[in-house]
C-alpha positions in Angstrom: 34.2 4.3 81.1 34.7 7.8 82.9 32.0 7.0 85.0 32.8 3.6 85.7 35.7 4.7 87.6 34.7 8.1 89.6 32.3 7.5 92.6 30.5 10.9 91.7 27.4 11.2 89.5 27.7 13.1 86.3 26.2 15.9 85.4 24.2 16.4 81.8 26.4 19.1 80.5 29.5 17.1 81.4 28.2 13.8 79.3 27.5 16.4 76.4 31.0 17.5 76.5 32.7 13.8 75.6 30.3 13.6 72.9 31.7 15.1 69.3 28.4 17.3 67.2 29.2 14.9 64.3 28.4 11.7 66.7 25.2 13.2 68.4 23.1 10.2 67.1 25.1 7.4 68.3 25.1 8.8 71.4 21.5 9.2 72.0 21.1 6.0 70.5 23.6 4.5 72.9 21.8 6.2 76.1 18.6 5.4 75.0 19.4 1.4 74.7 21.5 2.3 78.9 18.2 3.7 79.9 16.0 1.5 78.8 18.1 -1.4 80.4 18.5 0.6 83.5 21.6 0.3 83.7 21.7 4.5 83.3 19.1 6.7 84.8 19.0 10.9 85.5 18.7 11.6 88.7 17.3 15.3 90.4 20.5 16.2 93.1 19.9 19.4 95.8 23.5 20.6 96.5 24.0 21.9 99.9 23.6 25.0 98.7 20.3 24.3 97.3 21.4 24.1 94.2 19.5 21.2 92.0 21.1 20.1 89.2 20.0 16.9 87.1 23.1 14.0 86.4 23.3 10.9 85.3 24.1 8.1 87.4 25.5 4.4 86.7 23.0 1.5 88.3 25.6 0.3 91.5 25.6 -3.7 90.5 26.1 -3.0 87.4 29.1 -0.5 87.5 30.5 -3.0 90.1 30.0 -6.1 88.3 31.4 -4.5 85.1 34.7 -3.2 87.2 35.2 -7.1 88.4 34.6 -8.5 84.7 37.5 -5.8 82.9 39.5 -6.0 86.0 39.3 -10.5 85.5 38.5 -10.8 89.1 36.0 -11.8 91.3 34.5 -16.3 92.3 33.8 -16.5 88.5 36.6 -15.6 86.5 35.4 -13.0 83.7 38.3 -14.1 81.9 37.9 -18.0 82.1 39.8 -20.5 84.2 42.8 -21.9 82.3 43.0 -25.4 82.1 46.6 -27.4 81.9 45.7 -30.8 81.8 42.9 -31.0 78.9 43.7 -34.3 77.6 46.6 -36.8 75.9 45.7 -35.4 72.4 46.4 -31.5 72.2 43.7 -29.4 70.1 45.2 -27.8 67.3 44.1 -24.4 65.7 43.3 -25.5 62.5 40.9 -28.6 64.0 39.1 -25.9 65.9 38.5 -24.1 62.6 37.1 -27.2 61.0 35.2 -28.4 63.6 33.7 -25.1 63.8 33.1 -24.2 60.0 31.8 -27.7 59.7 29.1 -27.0 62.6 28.2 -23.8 60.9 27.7 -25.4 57.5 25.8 -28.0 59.3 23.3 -24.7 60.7 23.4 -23.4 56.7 22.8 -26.9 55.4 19.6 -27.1 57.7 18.5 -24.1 57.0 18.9 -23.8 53.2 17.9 -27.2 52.8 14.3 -26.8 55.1 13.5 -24.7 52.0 12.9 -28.0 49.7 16.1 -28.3 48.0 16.4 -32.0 49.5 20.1 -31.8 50.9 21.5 -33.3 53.6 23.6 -32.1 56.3 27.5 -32.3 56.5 26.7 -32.3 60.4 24.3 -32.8 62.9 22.2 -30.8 65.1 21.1 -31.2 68.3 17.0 -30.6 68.2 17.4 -28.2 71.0 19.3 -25.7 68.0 16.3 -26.7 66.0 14.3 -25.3 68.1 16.3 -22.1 68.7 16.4 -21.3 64.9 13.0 -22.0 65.1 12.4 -19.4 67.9 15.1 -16.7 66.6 12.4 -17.0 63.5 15.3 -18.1 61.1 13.1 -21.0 60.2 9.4 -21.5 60.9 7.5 -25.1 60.7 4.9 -25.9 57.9 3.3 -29.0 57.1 6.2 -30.8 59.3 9.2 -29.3 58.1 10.9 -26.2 58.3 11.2 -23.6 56.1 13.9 -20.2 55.8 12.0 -16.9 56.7 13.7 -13.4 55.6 15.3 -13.5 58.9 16.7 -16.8 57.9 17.7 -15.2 55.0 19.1 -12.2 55.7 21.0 -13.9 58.7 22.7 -16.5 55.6 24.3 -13.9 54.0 25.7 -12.0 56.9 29.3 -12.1 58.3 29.5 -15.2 60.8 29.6 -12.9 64.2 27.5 -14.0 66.6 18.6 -12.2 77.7 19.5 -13.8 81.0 22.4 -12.2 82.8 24.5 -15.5 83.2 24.0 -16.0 79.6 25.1 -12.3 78.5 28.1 -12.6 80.9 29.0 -15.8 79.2 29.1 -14.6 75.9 31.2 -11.6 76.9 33.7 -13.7 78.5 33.8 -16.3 75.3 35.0 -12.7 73.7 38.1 -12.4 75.5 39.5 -16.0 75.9 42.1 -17.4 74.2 41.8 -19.1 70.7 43.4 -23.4 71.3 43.7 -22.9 75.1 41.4 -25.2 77.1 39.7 -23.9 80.1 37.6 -25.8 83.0 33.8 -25.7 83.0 34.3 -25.4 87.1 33.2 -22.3 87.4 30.6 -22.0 85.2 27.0 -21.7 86.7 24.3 -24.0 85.9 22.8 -22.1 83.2 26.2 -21.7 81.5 26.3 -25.3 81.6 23.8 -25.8 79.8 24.3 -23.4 76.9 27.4 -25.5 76.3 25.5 -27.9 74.0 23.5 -25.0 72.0 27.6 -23.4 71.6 28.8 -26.7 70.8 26.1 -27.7 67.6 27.2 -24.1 66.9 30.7 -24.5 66.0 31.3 -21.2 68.9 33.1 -23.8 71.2 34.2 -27.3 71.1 34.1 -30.7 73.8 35.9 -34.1 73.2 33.0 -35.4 74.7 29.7 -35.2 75.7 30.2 -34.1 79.5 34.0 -33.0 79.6 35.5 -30.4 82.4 36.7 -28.3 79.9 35.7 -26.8 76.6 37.7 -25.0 73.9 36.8 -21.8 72.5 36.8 -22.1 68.9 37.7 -18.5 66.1 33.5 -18.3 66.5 33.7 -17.8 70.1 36.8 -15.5 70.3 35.4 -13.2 67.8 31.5 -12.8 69.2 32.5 -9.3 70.7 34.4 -8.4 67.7 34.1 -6.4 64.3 36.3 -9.0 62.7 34.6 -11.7 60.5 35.7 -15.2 62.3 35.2 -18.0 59.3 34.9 -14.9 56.7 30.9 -14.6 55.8 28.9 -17.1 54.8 28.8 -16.5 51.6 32.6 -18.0 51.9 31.1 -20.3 54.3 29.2 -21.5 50.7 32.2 -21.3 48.6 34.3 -23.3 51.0 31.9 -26.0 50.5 33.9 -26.9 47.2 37.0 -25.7 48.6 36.8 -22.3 47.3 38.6 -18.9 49.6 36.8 -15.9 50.0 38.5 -14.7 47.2 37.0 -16.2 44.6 35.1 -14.7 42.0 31.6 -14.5 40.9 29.5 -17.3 39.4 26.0 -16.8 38.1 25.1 -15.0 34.5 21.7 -14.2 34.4 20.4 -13.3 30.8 17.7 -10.6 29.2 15.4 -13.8 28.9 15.6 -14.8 33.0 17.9 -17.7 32.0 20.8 -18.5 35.0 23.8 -20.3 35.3 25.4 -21.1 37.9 29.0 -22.3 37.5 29.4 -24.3 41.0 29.2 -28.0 42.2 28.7 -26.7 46.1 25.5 -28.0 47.2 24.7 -25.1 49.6 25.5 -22.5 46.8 22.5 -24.8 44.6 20.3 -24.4 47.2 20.3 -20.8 48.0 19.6 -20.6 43.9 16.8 -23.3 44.8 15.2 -20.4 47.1 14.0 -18.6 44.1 15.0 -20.0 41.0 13.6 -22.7 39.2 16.6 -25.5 38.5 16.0 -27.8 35.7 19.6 -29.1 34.8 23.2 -29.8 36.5 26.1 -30.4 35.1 29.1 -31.8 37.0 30.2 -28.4 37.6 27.2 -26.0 36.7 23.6 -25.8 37.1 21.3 -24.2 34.8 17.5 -22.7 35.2 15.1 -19.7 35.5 13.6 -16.8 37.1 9.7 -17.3 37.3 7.1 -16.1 38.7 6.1 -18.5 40.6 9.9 -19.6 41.7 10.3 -15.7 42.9 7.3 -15.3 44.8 7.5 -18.7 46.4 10.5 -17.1 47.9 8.6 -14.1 48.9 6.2 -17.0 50.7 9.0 -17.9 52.9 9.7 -13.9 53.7 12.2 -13.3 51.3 12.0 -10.3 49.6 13.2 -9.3 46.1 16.2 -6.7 47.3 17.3 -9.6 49.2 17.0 -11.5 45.9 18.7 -9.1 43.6 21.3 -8.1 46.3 22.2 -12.3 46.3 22.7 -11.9 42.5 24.5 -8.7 42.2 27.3 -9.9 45.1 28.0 -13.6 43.6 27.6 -12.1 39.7 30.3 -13.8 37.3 32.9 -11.3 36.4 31.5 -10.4 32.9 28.6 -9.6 34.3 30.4 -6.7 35.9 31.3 -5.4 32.8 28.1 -3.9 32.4 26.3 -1.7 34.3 24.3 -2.4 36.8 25.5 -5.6 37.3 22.5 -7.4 36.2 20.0 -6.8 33.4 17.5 -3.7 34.0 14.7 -6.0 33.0 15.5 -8.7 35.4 15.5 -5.9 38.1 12.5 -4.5 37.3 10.5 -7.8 37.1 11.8 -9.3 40.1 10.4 -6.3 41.9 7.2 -6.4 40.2 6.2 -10.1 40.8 6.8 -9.1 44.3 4.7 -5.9 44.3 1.9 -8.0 43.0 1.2 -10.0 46.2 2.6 -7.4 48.3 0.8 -3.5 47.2 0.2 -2.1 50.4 3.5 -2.3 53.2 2.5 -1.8 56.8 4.3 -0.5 59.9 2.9 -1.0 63.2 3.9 2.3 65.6 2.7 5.4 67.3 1.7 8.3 66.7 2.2 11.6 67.9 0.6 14.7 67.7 -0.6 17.8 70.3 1.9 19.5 70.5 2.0 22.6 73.0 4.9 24.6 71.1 6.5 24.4 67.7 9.9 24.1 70.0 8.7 21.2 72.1 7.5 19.1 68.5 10.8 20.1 66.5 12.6 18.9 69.6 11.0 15.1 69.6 11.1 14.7 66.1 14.5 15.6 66.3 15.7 13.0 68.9 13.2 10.5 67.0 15.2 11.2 64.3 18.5 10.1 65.8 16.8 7.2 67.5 16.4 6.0 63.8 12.8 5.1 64.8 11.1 8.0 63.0 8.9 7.0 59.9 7.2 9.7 58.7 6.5 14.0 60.3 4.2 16.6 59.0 6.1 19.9 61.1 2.7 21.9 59.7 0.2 19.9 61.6 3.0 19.0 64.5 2.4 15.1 63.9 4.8 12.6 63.3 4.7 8.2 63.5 7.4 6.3 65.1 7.8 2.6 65.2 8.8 2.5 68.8 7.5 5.3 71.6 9.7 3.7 75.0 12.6 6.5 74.3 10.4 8.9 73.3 8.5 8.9 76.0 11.0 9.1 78.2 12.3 11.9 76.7 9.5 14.0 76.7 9.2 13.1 80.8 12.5 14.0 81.5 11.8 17.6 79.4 8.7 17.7 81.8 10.6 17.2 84.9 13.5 19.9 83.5 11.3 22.5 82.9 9.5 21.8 86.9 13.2 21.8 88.0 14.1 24.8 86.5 10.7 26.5 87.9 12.0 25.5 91.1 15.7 27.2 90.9 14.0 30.5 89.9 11.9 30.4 92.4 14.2 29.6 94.9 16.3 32.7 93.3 13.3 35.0 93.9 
């Protein structure tokens, strides 16, 4: 933000200064992902003294596009334009919440029941989100139907938050609109347009109609830039299916013998268990079956793996199961992992490797800020070799080392 607002470049020392020691990893985290978006570069600057010193500088459009967008100004309105006339019938907050939790149950209902559980959706989607489920690899197609992958998953039990430039700059201004106020699709540019459908099977915003001039942002929308949950996770999102609130207990008990129960009549709740258990009875209000081998690793089939699994038990765990510890049986845990080891003995990680080092200093120093990208797998500091998974950063750090050390042969011999 300091830079946003001064006209001057900053120098490296200066940017080390506003970072605290404890945060050191964020921040080369955060200027890795602002260089490799050029959106920040380092620059080499020659005083008029002579001087060269080496800053950082902020990409021009985009300091001036992001200055228009905090400051609401500029032809496209960054913070929406306001409509006053949206219809006879006013929108009310809570139909914006159910329109938009029953969209997103509609997206869980797809995806859970792809899997072969056999349900049916509360809503429908447009194939166009089919297809973007299908391309974020939350679902892939077999045999003519789809079925959840680990992303799929992993993106079901996550809180409900949700590369084009129109389509970043849209999101960002979804953030900061107002929750029940309409506002006027005028502005928006053709591309924007047409991510109102995808938004719409979403539940993120919501239109009377299939070609309105105006849209309302739904809690979904308002909260994409947020930390704050929107619909609570959906795990609720499951719960509220039989009109449960996120604070409702547990409700499987799994036994020694890999028997579970499952006190719920919510469809979406029975078809998560579907993933990887093997159902054999329901009750009106609880559904009964086992852990197998073959239920468990035809989960591990559609990429989910058994942490996932046993994380999925331990959370939703009926409260007398927490009177033990762990949560769930030692066996169970054990097993679960082991039928998954069994098809699965060797784990590989694509990456890079690095080795050749000239000094002990210049290794220590990479592996270092590989280790604060997060992308560092595995070092040996005797041989001076170490794997990463990606090399972009790196690199880029080991040039601009390069190109410090030819600077600074430079000033001295200028000095001289």
């Amino acid at each position: 933000m300091t830079m946003l607002w001064t006209p001057r470049d900053m120098s490296i020392e200066d940017l080390e200064m506003t970072a605290q020691p404890d945060h050191r990893k964020d921040k080369e985290q955060a200027l890795s992902v602002l260089d490799r978006l050029k959106i920040l570069t380092i620059v080499t600057v020659r005083s008029a003294t002579g001087k060269i010193a080496r800053k950082y500088r902020l990409e021009k459009q985009f300091k001036n596009s992001l200055r228009i967008a905090l400051t609401g100004g500029g032809l496209l309105q960054s913070f929406g334009l306001p409509c006053d006339t949206p219809g006879k019938k006013k929108v009310t907050l809570e139909s914006l919440d159910g329109f938009a939790q029953r969209q997103w149950e509609a997206i869980l209902y797809y995806m859970v029941g792809s899997a072969g559980a056999g349900l049916a959706g509360k809503g429908d989607i447009s194939p166009g989100t089919k297809k973007l489920l299908e391309l974020g690899q939350f679902v892939v197609m077999r045999k003519g139907g789809a079925a959840i992958t680990q992303a799929g998953f992993t993106f079901l039990l996550q809180e409900l938050k949700m590369e084009q430039v129109d389509m970043l700059s849209f999101l960002f201004m979804l953030g900061s609109l107002e929750l029940g106020q309409a506002y006027s699709t005028a502005k928006l540019t053709p591309t924007q347009l047409h991510m109102l459908d995808d938004l719409t099977d979403f539940g993120i915003i919501y239109r009377r109609g299939p070609d309105p001039k105006y849209f309302y942002p739904t809690r979904l929308g308002t909260t994409l830039t947020s930390d704050a949950g929107a619909l609570r996770n959906s795990n609720a999102s499951l719960a509220n299916a039989l009109g449960a609130t996120a604070s409702d207990k547990g409700y499987i008990i799994i036994e020694t013998n890999y028997r579970v129960y499952a006190y719920t009549s919510s469809p979406l709740q029975i078809a998560v268990l579907n993933l990887f258990t093997r159902l054999h009875t329901r009750y009106p209000n609880m559904v009964s079956g086992k852990l197998t081998k073959e239920s468990v690793q035809r989960a591990i089939t559609y990429g989910i793996t058994s942490d996932q699994i046993i994380s999925y038990l331990s959370t939703h765990a009926h409260p007398q199961m927490h009177k033990h510890t762990p949560v769930l049986p030692p066996t169970v845990l054990d097993q679960i992992r082991l039928w998954q080891i069994e098809g699965d003995r060797m784990k590989a990680t694509p990456g890079f490797f690095f080795k050749e080092f000239n000094t002990a200093q210049e290794y220590q120093d990479a592996a270092r800020y590989a280790d604060n990208l997060g992308v560092l797998v595995w070092k040996n500091d005797g041989k001076r070799i170490f794997f990463v998974t990606k090399h972009e950063q790196l690199a880029q750090f080991l040039k601009n080392r390069l190109e410090e050390k030819r600077v600074a042969r430079e000033a001295k011999t200028a000095q001289k």
